[in-house]
C-alpha positions as CSV (number, residue, x, y, z in Angstrom):
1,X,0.0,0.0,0.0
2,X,1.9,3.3,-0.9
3,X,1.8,5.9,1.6
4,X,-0.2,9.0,1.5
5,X,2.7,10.8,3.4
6,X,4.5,12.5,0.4
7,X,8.3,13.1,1.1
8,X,9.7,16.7,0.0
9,X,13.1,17.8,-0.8
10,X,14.7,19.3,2.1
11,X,15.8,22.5,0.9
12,X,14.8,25.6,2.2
13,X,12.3,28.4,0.1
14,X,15.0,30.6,-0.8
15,X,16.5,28.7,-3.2
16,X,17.6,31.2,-6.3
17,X,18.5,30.1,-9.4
18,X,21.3,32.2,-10.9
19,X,21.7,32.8,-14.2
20,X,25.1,30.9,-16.6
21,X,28.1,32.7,-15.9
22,X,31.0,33.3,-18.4
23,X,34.3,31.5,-17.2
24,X,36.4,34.7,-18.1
25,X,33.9,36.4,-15.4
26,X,33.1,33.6,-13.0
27,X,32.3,34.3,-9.3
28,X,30.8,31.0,-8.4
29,X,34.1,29.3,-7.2
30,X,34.7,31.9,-5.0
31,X,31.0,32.2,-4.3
32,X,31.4,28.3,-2.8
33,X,32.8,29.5,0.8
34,X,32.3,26.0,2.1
35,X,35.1,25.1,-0.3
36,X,37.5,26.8,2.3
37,X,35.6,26.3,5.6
38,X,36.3,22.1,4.6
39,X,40.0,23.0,3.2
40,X,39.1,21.2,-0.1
41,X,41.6,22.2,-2.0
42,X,44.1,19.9,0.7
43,X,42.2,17.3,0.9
44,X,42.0,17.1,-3.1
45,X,45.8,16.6,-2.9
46,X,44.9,13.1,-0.9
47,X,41.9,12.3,-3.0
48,X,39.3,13.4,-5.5
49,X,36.9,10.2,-5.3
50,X,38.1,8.4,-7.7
51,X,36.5,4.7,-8.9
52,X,33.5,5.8,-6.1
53,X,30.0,5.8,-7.4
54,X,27.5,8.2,-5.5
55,X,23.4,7.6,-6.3
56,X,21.3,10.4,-6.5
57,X,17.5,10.0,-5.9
58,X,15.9,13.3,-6.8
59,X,14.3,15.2,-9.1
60,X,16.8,14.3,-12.1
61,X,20.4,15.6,-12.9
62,X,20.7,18.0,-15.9
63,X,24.0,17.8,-17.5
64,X,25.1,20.6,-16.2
65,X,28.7,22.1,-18.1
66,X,30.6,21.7,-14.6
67,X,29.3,17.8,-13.2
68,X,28.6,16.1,-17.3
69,X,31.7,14.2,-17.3
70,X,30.9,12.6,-14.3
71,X,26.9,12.0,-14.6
72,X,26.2,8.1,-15.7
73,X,23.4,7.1,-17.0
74,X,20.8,6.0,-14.8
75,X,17.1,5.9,-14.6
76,X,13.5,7.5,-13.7
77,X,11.2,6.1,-11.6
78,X,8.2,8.3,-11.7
79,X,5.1,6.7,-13.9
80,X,5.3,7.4,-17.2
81,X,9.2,9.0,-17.1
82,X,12.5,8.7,-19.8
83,X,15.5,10.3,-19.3
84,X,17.5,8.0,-17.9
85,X,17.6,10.6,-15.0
86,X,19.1,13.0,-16.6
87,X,16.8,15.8,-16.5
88,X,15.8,18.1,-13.8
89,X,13.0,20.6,-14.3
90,X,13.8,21.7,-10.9
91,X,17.0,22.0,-10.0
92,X,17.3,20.5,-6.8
93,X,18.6,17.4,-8.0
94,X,21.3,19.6,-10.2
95,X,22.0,21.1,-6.9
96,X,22.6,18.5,-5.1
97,X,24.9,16.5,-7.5
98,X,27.3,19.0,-8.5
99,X,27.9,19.3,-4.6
100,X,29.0,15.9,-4.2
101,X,31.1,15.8,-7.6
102,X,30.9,18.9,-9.9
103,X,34.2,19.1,-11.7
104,X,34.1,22.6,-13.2
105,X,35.8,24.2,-16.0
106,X,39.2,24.7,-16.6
107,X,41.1,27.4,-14.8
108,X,39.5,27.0,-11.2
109,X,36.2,28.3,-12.9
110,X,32.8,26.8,-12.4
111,X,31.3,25.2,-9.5
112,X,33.3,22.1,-7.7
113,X,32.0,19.1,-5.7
114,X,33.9,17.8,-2.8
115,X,34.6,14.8,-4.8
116,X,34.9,16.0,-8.5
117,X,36.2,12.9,-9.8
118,X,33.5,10.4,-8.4
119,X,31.0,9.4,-10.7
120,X,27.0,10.4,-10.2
121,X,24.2,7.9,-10.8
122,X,21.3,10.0,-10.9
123,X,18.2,8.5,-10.3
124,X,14.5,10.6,-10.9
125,X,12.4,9.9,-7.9
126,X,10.9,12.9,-7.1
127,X,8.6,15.3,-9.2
128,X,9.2,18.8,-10.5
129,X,6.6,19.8,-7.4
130,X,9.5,18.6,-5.0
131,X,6.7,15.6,-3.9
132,X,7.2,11.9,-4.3
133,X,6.0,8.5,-2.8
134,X,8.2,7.1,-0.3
135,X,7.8,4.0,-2.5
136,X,9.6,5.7,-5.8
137,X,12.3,6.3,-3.2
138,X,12.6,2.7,-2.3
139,X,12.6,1.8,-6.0
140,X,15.4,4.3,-6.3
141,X,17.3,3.0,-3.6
142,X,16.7,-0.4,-5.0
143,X,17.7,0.1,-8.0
144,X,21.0,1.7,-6.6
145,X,21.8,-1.5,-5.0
146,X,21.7,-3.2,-8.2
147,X,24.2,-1.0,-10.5
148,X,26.9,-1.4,-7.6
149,X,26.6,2.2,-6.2
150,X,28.9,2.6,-2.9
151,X,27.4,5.9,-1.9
152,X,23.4,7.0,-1.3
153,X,22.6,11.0,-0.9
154,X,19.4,11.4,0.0
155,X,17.8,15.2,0.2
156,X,14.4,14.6,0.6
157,X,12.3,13.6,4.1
158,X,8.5,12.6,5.1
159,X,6.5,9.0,5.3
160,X,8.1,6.1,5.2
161,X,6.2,2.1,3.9
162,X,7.9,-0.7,4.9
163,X,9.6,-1.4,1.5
164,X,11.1,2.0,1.8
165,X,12.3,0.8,5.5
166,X,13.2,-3.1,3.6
167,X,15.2,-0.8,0.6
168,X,17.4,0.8,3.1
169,X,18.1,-2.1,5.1
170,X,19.1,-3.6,2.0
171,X,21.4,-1.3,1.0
172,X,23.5,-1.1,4.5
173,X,23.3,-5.0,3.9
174,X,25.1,-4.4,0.6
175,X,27.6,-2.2,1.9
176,X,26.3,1.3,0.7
177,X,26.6,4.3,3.1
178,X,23.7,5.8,2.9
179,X,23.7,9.5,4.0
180,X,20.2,11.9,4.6
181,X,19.3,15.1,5.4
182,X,17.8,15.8,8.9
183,X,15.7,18.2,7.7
184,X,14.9,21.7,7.8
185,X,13.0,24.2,10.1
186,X,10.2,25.6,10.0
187,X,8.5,22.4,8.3
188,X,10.2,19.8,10.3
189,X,9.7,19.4,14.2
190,X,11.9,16.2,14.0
191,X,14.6,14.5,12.4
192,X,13.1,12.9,9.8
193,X,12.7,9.8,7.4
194,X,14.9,8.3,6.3
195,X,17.2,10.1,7.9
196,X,16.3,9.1,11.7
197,X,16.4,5.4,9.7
198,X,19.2,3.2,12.1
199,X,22.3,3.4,10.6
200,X,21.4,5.8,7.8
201,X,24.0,8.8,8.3
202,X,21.6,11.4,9.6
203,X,23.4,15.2,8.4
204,X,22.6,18.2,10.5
205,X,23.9,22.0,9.1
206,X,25.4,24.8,10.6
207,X,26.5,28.1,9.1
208,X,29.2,30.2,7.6
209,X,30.7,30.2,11.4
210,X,30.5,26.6,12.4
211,X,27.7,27.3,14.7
212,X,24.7,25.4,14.4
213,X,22.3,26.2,11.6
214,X,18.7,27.5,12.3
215,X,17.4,25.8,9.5
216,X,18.8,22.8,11.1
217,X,16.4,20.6,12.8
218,X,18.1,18.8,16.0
219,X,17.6,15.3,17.3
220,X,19.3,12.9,19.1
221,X,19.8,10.8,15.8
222,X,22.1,13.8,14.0
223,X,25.7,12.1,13.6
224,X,27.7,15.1,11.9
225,X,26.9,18.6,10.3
226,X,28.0,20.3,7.3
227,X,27.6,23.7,5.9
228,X,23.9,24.5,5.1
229,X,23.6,28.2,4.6
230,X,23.9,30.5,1.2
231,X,25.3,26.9,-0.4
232,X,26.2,27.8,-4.3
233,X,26.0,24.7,-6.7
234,X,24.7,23.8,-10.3
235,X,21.2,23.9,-11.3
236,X,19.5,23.2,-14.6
237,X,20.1,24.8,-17.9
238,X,23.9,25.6,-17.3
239,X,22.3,27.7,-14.4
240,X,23.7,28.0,-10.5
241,X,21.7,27.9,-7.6
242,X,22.0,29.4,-4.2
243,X,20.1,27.6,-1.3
244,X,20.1,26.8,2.3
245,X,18.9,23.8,4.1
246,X,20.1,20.4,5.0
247,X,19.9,19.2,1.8
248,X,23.3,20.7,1.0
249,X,24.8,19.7,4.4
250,X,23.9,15.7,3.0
251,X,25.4,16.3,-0.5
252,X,28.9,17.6,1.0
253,X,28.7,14.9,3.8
254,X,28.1,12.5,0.9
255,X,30.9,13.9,-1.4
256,X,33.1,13.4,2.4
257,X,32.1,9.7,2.0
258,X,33.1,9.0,-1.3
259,X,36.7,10.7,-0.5
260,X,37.0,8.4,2.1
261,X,35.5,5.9,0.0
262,X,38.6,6.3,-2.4
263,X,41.0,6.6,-0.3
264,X,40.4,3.7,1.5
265,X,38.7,1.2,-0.9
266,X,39.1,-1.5,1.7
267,X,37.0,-0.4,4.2
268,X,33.6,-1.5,4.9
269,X,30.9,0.7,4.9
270,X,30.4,0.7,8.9
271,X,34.4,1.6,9.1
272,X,33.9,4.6,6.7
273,X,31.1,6.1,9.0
274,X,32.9,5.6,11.8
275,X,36.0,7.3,10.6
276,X,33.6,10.0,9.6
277,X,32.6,10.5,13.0
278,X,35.1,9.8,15.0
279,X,37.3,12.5,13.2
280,X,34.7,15.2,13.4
281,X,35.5,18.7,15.2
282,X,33.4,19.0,18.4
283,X,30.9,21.5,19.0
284,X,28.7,22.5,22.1
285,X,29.0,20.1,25.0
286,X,31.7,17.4,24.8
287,X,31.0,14.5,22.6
288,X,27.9,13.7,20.7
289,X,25.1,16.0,21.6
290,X,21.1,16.6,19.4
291,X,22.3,19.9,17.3
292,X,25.6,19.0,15.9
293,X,26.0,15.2,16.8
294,X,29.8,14.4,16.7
295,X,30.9,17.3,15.5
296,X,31.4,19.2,11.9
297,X,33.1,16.8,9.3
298,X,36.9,17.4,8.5
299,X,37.7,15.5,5.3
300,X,41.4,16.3,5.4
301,X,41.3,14.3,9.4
302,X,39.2,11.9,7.8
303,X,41.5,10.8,4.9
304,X,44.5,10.8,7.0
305,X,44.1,10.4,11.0
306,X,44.8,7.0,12.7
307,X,41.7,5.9,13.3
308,X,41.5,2.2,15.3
309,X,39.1,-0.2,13.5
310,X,36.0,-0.7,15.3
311,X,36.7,-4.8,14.6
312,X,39.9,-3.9,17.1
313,X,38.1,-2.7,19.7
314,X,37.9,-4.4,22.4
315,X,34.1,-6.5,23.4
316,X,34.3,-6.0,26.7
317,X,34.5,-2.2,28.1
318,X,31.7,-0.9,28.4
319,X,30.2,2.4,26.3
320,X,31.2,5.6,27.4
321,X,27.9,7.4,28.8
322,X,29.2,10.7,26.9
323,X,28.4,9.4,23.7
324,X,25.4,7.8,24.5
325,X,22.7,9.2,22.2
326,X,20.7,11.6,24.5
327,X,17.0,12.1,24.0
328,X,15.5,15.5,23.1
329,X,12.7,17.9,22.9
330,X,13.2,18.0,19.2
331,X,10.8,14.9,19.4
332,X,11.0,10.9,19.6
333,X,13.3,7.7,18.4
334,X,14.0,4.6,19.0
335,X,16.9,3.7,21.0
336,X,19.5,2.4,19.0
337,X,18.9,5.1,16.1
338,X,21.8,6.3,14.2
339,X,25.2,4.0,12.8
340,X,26.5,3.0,16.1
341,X,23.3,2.0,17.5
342,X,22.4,0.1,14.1
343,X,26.0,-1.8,14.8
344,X,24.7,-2.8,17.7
345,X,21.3,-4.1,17.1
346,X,22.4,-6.0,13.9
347,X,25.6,-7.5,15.9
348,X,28.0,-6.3,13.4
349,X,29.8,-4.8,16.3
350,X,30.1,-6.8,19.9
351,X,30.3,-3.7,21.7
352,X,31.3,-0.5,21.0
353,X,34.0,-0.8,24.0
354,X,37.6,0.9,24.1
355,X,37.1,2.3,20.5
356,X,34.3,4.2,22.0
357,X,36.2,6.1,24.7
358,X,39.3,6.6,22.2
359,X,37.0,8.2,19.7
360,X,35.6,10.4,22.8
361,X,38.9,11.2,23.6
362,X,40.0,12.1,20.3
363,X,37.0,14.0,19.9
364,X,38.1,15.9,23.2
365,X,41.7,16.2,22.2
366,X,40.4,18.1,18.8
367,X,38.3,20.1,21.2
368,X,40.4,21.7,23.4
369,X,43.6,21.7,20.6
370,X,41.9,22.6,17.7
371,X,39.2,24.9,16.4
372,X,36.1,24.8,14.2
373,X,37.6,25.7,10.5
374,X,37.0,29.5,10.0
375,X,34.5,30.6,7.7
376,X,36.4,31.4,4.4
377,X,39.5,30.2,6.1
């Protein structure tokens, strides 16, 4: 039975769609300020995400100038659609793609994904109205799992069916990170779906200072932020976009992902989030808390700190109560929410043990040695 619970794509009404830019006149780069806030530039020396596939289920991918080389074929799921997903009468879609791995245009023009040299799969699943069933998600996510994808951005939030919920599970059981907006005030109340889905990588935002986004919605299931505000990208038509919401804090944590992703190919999917987490900077109280979970993601920590593996850890100390998912007014979940706790219930992890206090630690070390990166820094 398909839900009457439409999802929406988590982006907030201020979205503007700028108009193509000459390269010899191009602003956009230097419009992207959360190119510097992530140091891109050094962690593109490490890695550029190459050999890592990312799916996109959205409203369609347009071919934009600056993310074409990297766009694959893919598909639409909506009744009655063609394309092979790669049209977007939107924008959002656009937007959210050449986030994760717009290349640009020679001579540092153009706008550039976190990692520029993965390759897109986009994947039409939600209309031009920014609505959609949560079962053309599933299918999406489905049909992800069967071209190989390694990466899942998902920007869009609302009901959920149970082969939405069955989807999901089967793409964690295949190895995919799968990575969701949290969603956005004033619409949302809670995280929500598929975001507060266990083990799904639930991305909160925060602004041009590292503080905590007000579009942001909290929750005790957020595991990192990213930047969310005044977020330039591609849009449709050889067109730019400037928006805020969670829907660009996913995309960049999802581009994160697939640098990780290709710089070490080896790792499972459950080893990639935690290195994600457990190299995040620390914001408000110490360890994991509802409005910025474990901190704000730092690719270049992620792609080169020494992180212990989580199969390392030892099965018999217990978790440390200051990383403990806390409950919040920002509304309900079921214990166990979030990648750790989805570990846990699906015995992929003993016990969260020693690693959990070094990754406290670590997370405490960063604190009080290091600070947020600085806004245009």
């Amino acid at each position: 039975m398909r839900s009457s619970a439409p999802l929406a794509t988590l982006v907030a009404a201020v979205a503007v769609v700028l108009p193509a830019i000459p390269a010899q006149a191009d602003p956009i780069r230097d419009d992207q300020w959360h190119l510097r806030f992530l140091k891109v530039t050094e962690a593109h020396r490490i890695t550029q995400g190459e050999g890592v596939g990312v799916a996109v289920p959205d409203t369609g991918v347009d071919p934009h100038p600056d993310l074409r080389n990297n766009l694959l074929p893919g598909t639409n799921i909506l009744a009655g659609g063609s394309s092979e997903g790669r049209q977007d009468p939107n924008s959002h879609g656009t937007g959210m793609a050449g986030l994760i791995a717009a290349h640009g245009r020679h001579g540092g023009n153009g706008a550039l994904g976190i990692a520029p040299k993965a390759k897109l799969l986009p994947i039409t699943s939600t209309s031009a109205d920014n609505l959609s069933n949560p079962d053309d998600l599933a299918a999406g996510i489905e049909y992800a799992v069967r071209q190989g994808t390694q990466v899942i951005s998902i920007s869009t939030g609302g009901g959920s069916t149970s082969r939405l919920r069955e989807a999901i599970d089967a793409a964690l059981a295949a190895d995919i990170v799968v990575v969701a907006a949290a969603g956005n005030h004033p619409q949302d109340f809670v995280v929500g779906y598929p975001a507060r889905h266990p083990g799904v990588v639930a991305v909160g935002g925060v602004d041009r200072n590292g503080n905590h986004a007000a579009v942001s919605v909290t929750g005790r299931e957020i595991d990192v932020v990213a930047p969310a505000t005044d977020i330039y990208s591609t849009s449709m038509d050889g067109k730019y976009r400037k928006g805020t919401g969670t829907s660009n804090s996913a995309a960049i944590v999802a581009g994160a992902v697939a640098l990780i992703r290709a710089r070490y190919p080896e790792l499972p999917a459950t080893e990639v989030v935690h290195r994600l987490t457990a190299t995040a900077i620390d914001k408000g109280p110490p360890g994991r808390d509802d409005q910025y979970g474990y901190g704000v993601i730092d690719l270049v920590a992620a792609l080169t700190a020494d992180v212990p593996p989580l199969a390392a850890q030892s099965p018999t100390a217990s978790v440390s109560a200051d990383i403990t998912p806390t409950t919040t007014a920002a509304g309900p979940g079921s214990g166990g929410d979030g990648p750790v706790g989805w570990l846990l219930a699906t015995g992929g992890l003993a016990a969260l043990g020693g690693g959990a206090a070094w990754a406290l630690a670590a997370r405490r070390r960063r604190r009080s040695g290091a600070a947020s990166p600085p806004a245009g820094g």
